[in-house]
N, C-alpha and C positions, 0 to 999 in steps of 0.2 A: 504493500500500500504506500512505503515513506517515497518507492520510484515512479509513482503516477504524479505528474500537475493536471491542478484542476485548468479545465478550458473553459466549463461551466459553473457555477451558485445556484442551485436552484432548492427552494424552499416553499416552505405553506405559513401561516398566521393566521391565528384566530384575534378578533377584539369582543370585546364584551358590552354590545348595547341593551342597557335596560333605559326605555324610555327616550328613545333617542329619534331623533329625523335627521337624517347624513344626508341625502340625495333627492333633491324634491323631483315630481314628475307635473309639477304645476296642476290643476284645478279635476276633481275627479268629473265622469260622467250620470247623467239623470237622477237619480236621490242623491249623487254625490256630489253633484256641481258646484255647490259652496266649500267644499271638503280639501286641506291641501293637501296632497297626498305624495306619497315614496314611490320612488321607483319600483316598480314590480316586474313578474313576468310569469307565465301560469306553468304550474306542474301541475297536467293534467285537469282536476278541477279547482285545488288551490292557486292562488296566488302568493307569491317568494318574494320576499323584500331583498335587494341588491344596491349597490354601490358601482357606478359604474367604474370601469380601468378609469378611465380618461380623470374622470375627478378623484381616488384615491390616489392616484399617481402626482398628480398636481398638490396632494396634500404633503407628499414624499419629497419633492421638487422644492414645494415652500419648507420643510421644517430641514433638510438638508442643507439651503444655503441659511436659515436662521442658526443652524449647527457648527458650521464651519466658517461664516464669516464671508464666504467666494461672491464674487461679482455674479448676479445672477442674471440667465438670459431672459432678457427680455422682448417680448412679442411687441412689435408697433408694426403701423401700418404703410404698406410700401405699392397697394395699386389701389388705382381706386378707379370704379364705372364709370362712364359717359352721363351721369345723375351725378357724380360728385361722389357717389357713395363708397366706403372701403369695400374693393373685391379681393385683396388679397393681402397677408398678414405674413410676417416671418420675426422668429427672434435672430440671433446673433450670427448664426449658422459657422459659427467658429469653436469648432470640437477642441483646439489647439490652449485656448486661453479661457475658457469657459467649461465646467466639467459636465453642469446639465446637458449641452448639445452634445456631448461626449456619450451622456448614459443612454438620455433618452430621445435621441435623436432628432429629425428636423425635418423640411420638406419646404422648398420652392422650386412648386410644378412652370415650367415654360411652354408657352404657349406652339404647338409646333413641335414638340420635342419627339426627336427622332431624323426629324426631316432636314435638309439641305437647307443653310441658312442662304438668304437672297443676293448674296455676294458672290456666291459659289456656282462655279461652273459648271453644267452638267458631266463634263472629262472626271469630276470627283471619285465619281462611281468606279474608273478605275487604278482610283491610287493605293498604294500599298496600307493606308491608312483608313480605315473608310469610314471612320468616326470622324476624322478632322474634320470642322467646318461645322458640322451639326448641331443645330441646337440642342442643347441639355440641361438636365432639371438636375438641381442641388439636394439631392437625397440619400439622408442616411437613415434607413433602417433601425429602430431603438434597441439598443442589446439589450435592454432591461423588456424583458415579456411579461407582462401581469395577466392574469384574469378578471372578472367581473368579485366583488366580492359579496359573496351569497350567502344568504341567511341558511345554518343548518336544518331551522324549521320551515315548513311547508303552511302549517297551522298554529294556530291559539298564539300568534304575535303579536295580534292588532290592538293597538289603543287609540282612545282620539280625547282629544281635550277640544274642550268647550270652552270658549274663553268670548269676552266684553271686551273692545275699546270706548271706554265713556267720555263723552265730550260734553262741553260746557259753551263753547262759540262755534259760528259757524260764519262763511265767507257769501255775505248778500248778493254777492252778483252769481255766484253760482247758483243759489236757489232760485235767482229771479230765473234765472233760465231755467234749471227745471220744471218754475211752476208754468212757465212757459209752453215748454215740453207737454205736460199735461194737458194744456188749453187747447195744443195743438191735436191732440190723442181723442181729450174730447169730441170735438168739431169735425173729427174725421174727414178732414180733409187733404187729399193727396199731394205730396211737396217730395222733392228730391230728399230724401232722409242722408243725403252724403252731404250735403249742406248744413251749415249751425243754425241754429234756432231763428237767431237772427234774420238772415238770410231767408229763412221758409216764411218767417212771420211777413216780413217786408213782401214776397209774394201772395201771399194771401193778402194782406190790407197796407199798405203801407202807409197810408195814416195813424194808422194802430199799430205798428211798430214804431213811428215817430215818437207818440205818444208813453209806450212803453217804455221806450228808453230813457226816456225826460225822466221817468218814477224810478227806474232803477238808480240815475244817477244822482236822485233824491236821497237814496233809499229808504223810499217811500213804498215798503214790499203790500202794507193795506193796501193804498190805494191802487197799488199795480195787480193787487187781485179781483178789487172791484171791475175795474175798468175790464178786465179780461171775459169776466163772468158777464158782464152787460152786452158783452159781444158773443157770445157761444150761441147764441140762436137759441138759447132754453135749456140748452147740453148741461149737466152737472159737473162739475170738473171738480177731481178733488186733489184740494190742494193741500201740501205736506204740512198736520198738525204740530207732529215735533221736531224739528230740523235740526235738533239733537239729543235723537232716541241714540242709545248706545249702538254699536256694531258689533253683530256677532260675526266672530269668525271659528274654523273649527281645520285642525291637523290630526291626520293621522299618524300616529307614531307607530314605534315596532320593540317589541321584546324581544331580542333575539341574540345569537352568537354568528359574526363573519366569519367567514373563510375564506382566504386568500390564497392563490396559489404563484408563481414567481419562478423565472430563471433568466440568470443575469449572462449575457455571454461574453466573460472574461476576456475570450480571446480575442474580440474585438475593440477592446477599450486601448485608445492611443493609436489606433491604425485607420486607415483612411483608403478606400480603393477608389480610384477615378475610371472606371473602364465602362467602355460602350458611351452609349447615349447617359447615363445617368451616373454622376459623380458625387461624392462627400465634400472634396473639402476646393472651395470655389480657386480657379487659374490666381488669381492675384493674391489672394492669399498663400495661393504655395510658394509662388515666388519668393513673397514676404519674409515666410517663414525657411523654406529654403535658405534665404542673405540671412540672415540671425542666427539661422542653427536651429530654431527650435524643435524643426523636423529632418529626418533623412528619407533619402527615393531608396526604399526597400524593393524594390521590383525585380532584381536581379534574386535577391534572397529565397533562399525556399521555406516555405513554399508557397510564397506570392512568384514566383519564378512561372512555376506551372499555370498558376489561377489567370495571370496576366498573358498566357503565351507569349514568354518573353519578352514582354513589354507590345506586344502586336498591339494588344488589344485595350493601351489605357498605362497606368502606370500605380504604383501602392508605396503610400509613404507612413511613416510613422513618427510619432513623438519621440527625438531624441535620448532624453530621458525616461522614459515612459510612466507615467503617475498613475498605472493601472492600478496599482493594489490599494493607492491611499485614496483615489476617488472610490475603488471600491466596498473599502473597509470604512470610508467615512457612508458610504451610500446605507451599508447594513447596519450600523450604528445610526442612523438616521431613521431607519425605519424602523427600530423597539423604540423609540422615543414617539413615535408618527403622532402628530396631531393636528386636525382640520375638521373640516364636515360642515356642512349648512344649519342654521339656526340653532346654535352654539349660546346662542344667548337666551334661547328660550326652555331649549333642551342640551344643556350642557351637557358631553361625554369625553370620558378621557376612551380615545381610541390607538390610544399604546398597546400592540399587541397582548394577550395575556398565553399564548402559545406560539414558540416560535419553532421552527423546524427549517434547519437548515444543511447542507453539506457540499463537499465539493466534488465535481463527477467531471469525466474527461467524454460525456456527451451532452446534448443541448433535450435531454428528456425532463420534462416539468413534474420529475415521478411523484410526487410526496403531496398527492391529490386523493380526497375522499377518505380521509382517513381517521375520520370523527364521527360519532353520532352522537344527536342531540334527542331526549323522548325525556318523559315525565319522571323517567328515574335518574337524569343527570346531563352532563355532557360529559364523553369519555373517549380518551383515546382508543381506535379498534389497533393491542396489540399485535395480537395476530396476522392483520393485514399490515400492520407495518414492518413488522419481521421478516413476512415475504418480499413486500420491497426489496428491501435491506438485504434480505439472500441473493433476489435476481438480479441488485445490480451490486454485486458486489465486488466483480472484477472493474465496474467503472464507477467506482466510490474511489474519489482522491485521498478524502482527507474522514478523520471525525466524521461521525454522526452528531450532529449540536441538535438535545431539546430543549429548549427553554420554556420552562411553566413556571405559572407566578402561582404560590400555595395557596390551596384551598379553593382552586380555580376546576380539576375535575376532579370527580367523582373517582376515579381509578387513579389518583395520583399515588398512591405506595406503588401499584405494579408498574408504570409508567418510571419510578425512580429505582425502582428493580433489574430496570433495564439498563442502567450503567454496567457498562465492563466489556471488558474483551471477547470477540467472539470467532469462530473460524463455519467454516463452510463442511459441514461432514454429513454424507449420506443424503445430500439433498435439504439439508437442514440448519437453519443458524444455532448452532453451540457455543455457548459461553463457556470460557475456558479460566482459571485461574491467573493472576496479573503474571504470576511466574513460571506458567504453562507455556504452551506451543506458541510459537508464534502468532500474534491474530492476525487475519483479512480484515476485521473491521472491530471498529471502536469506538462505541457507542458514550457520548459524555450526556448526563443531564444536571442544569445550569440554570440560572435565572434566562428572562428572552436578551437582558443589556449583556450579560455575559456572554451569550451566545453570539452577539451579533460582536465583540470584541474578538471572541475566538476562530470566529471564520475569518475574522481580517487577518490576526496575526499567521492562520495558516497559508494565506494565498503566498504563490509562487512572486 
């Protein structure tokens, strides 16, 4: 095991929401419509509360550069529509000096990408190069792979709070227009409704718009009621008694435990392929970096040697130094600390892992998936299914097995701490051996989750 390097990280995390709303899905449908409601998604006839990758990961991004201090990249906007409007956004796209475009990668799509830039002559097609000229799109792929992070449970999650905003004042010109609204509603009468009130009233009478508006800017709301009611043709229009009855609003939260599943891919951190139509790290920038040092043209090297066809096909360069290990031991120390999630003010949760499961593998497999269950008698690790794991990939376990559980957290935590110690492969079986027995294949530590996320860094290569 000590002559494997990990190429991979890949682990799972549980957090522990009681009462919590991480991810909204904005406004439910038909009895729900007032209702805010969580992301969901149906198992069969339940509905599953989840966390999308895209916003856990962005909680990872934010507590990572709050952790270490790094310049962080930042998204602004760089095209915008024939309306003036932003069409397209990019943060830094500099892997070199920024470690998030490093982890989690980046994208600006060009428009045309693939094809012969308008300069170029159609003779292109038979030069020895046949990417030169091309338009190409600045794309790096994110080594860090996450999944959705999914509620154990299927059922018996849901809460919802019922809650008041109570008011005391309210803004006169806004209600004149509603009662406005109303008079209009009464009257039934047909008017462009994409137009403001204004607008429709002055169609309909525009004297009686003149007039309105003279009382609003009284705010004179009696008499802009009377006036409106002496004009409805007999119509009853009713107009807003308390204009500030409290507001009800209502959230659905969730009782539940996440699960998170993760793999980091080591071996791409600090390296950069430029080949074909679609490159990492942008021409003027390499140059840049190239005159400083900060990067070397690996392309010759194997085995970017082969991947590149000797350089035919693009060129692969790499960080100097390479800071693979320290962005990624600060990355896994970054995420037992994790904290984010929406309406944190209402539903406070600390979403620091409370199970961490990590190790290091010399493939890109996200093994250490499904290996929980959650039901009215606990949440618990399934050891059994994780021993299999643990046997089948045993020839590509780099390093440790790291658990991290915070006490008191499952229900099977004595067997779970059981499982420290050395173990070998015999008969198709994971055996645990004495620390002064045979040599182990593998070697299982259980740890807090911050320890754990220390001990995968100090292991990496």
């Amino acid at each position: 095991m000590s002559s494997k390097k990990s190429t991979h990280i890949a682990g799972t995390f549980l957090i522990q929401v009681d009462a919590a709303f991480l991810n909204g899905a904005g406004l439910g449908e038909g009895e729900d419509q007032n209702v805010t409601i969580p992301k969901t998604f149906r198992d069969g006839k339940n509905e599953v509360p989840y966390v999308s990758s895209q916003a856990w990961k962005r909680w990872l991004r934010n507590t990572l550069i709050e952790e270490t201090g790094w310049p962080p990249s930042e998204l602004k906007a760089i095209g915008w529509n024939p309306k003036g409007n932003v069409s397209k956004i990019a943060a830094e796209l500099n892997p070199v000096e920024f470690a998030e475009d490093d982890i989690f990668g980046y994208m600006r799509a060009e428009k045309g990408q693939g094809r012969k830039s308008s300069q170029e002559d159609e003779t292109l097609e038979q030069e020895e190069e046949p990417t030169k000229g091309r338009i190409k799109s600045i794309i790096r792929a994110s080594p860090f792979m996450a999944s959705l992070l999914i509620s154990l449970r299927s059922s018996w999650w849901k809460g919802q709070d019922e809650g008041f905003v109570h008011l005391t004042k309210y803004d006169p010109s806004k209600l004149a227009e509603a009662e406005i609204e109303r008079f209009l509603e009464a009257i039934n009468r047909s008017s462009d409704k994409k137009k403001n009130v204004w607008d429709r009233l002055r169609d309909i009478n525009n004297d009686l718009a003149s007039k309105a508006k003279s009382l609003v800017e009284q705010s004179d709301l009696g008499s802009l009621r009377k006036l409106l009611s002496e004009n409805a043709g007999g119509k009853t229009i009713n107009f807003i008694e308390n204009p500030v009855s409290p507001l009800p609003y209502t959230t659905r939260f969730y009782n539940a435990n996440l699960q998170g599943i993760f793999c980091l891919n080591y071996s791409r951190l600090g390296i950069y392929w430029n080949l074909g139509d679609r490159i990492e790290l942008e021409e003027d920038k390499v140059k840049q970096f190239l005159k400083n040092g900060s990067i070397k043209d690996s392309t010759s090297e194997e085995p970017y040697r082969a991947l590149s066809e000797d350089g035919k096909i693009g060129r692969i360069y790499r960080i100097t130094n390479n800071p693979r290990k320290e962005r990624a031991s600060a990355l896994f120390k970054a995420l037992a600390v994790l904290r984010g999630g929406a309406k944190q003010a209402q539903f406070g949760t600390d979403v620091s892992p409370k199970v961490l499961i990590v190790a290091g593998l010399t493939c890109g497999n996200p093994i250490f998936n499904h290996l929980f269950k959650d039901d009215p008698e606990g949440l618990m690790l399934k050891i059994e299914t994780f021993k299999e794991i643990v046997k089948d990939y045993a020839d590509r376990i780099a390093t440790s097995v790291f658990i991290g559980i915070r006490s008191g957290y499952l229900k099977n935590e004595n067997e779970v701490r059981e499982l420290a110690g050395s173990y070998i492969i015999e008969q198709n079986k994971l055996v645990k051996v004495p620390e002064k027995g045979r040599v182990p294949q593998i070697i299982i530590e259980v740890l807090t989750p911050i320890e754990v996320a220390q001990k995968i860094g100090e292991s990496l290569p």
